[in-house]
Steps between C-alpha positions, in 0.01 A plus 500: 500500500287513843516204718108430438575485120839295563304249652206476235777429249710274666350171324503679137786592262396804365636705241560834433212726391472735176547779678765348697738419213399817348362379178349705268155359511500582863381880338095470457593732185732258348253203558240699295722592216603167480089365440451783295774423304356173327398479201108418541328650229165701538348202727789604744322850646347394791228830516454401103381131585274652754326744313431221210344299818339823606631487829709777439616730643532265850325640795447381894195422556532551899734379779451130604811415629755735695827316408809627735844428358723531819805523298782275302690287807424169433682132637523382121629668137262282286609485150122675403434734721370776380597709824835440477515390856733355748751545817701764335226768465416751760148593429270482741159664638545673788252570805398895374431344208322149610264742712431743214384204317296378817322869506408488168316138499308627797363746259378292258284145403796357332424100640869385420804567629736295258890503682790432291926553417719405539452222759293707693492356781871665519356789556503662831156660434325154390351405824363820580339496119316193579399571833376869414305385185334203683380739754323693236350222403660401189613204267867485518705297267873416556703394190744306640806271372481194715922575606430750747273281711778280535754736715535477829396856538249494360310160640215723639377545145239241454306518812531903488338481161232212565421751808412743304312359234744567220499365128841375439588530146845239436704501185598155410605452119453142501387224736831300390866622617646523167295763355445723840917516559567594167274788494562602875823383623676142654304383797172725415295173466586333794477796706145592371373173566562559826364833508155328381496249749549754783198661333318171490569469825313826665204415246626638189298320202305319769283719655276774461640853516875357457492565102805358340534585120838386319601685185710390199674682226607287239924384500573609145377733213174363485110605610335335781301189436121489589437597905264234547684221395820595665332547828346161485817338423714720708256355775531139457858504455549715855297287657700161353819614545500732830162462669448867411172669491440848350122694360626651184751512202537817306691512201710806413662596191913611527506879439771622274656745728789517713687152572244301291596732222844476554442094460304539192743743328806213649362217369385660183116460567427856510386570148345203482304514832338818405386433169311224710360713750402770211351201310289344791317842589175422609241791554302312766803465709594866426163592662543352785881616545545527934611833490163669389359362860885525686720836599826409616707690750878514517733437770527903518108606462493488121207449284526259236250284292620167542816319679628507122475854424707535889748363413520687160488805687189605306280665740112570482481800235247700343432699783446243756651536830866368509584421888288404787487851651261657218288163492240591306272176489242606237800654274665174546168263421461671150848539428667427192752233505815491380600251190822378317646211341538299810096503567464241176597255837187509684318508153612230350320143479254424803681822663714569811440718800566458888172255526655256199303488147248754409264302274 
């Protein structure tokens, strides 16, 4: 482990990742078979409950958002995450890469440069990300996990991104400690509350142009509950019990991949947590599903449709460009996108994507 990361982690136990304890769901494959495997019936074929909607089959309908996954180091090894992140991985974007992705932006109208992990402000390429996308003039978005801000090393982070006008996106499962540790690890809570209040404290949630949106996933096998009343409760109860100030709540449903899928399959939820994803399909929410406006890059230059399908290793197909260097930006507006069993996630209910609920 570098010193940089040693220090991030210092304050966390973490344990070992997936892919670090070898387990078979580390394999993309495996993690497919496994959803594939379930017993759903006809209402389980995703591209089947699409056509009946007649949304199918799913197309882009241009590139909105530019999101750059700089790779799977990360501070934390949350009990969801869908990356299967933490200190033990070695993934990262590296500078050939970071200015491949720079070149291509500069080519295009894509307004949103959308920066995640990973903790990816671990990354050695993040500052020059921010600082080359601001200067061509774009929105930049940092999806952040509150720990990071916390280390030593990385005390600059606030006022770098207040600086430069970036959206800081925060995970936070629950505005209580109970809930947040058990999904994220002992000491998460207090360390994010922290986090916040450094944020608070540059202008974060206060100010114009210092955008701070929090995002919860539910603790459990359960959907989301309505955006709009979360956020107004999640607002009082900040304010009452840690002076804490924030713009936005978005509300994100757990994707049944990697070490959320190993959970579900654990605690014997897994069945039963798709039949209620299958079962809570909602074509309006399908419609609106993030990655028909999104591309996202890999670590390495890959193409892929959404962070989901990245981590899947299911890159863009039917003939679409599959790496940064054959960026093709009209192929890759009208592409077709990619579907399996995991995508009843961002359809389910209100819906899920990046920005919280769909409808």
């Amino acid at each position: 482990m570098s010193e940089a990361l040693r220090n991030a982690s210092t304050a966390l136990k973490v344990a070992p990742t997936l892919h670090r304890r070898g387990a078979e769901l580390a394999d993309p494959v495996q993690q497919l078979a496994v959803l594939d495997d379930l017993p759903l019936g006809p209402d389980g074929d995703f591209d089947a409950r699409l056509r009946t909607a007649g949304l199918g089959p799913l197309t882009a309908t241009g590139v909105e958002v530019f999101q750059i996954n700089v790779g799977r180091v990360c501070n934390q090894t949350c009990a969801h995450c869908h990356v299967d992140a933490g200190p033990d991985r070695k993934e990262l974007m590296d500078r050939a890469t970071a200015e491949l992705c720079m070149r291509v932006l500069a080519a295009t109208d894509i307004p949103t440069v959308d920066i995640t992990g990973g903790a990816p402000e671990l990354c050695p390429e993040f500052r020059y990300l921010v600082e080359e996308s601001r200067r061509l003039g774009r929105h930049v978005m940092d999806r952040c996990n509150l720990t990071i801000l916390t280390a030593p090393r990385y005390a600059w982070l606030p006022e770098f991104l207040a600086e430069h006008g970036v959206e800081v996106v925060c995970s936070l499962p629950h505005y209580r400690r109970l809930g947040t540790d058990r999904q994220r690890g002992d000491g998460v809570f207090e360390l994010s509350i922290d986090g916040l209040r450094r944020l608070n404290a540059v202008g974060y949630g206060r100010e114009p142009g210092k955008r701070l949106v929090l995002v919860t996933n539910p603790v459990g096998a359960f959907l989301p509950g309505g955006q709009a009343s979360l956020r107004d409760e999640w607002k009082r109860e900040l304010r009452r019990l840690h002076g804490i100030e924030f713009d936005e709540l978005h509300t994100i449903t757990n994707m049944p991949i990697s070490r959320y899928l190993e959970w579900l399959g654990d605690s014997g939820n897994l069945a039963g947590y798709l039949r209620r994803l299958v079962d809570a399909f909602n074509p309006a929410a399908a419609a609106g599903v993030m990655c028909r406006t999104t591309l996202s890059v890999g670590w390495d230059g890959r193409l892929f449709d959404c962070d989901f399908n990245q981590m899947l290793d299911l890159q863009v197909g039917f003939g679409a460009p599959r790496h940064l260097r054959d960026f093709d930006l009209a192929a890759l507006a009208s592409r077709r996108i990619r579907t399996a069993r995991h995508c009843f996630g961002c359809t389910a209910g209100a819906g899920s994507s990046c920005g919280g609920s769909l409808t």
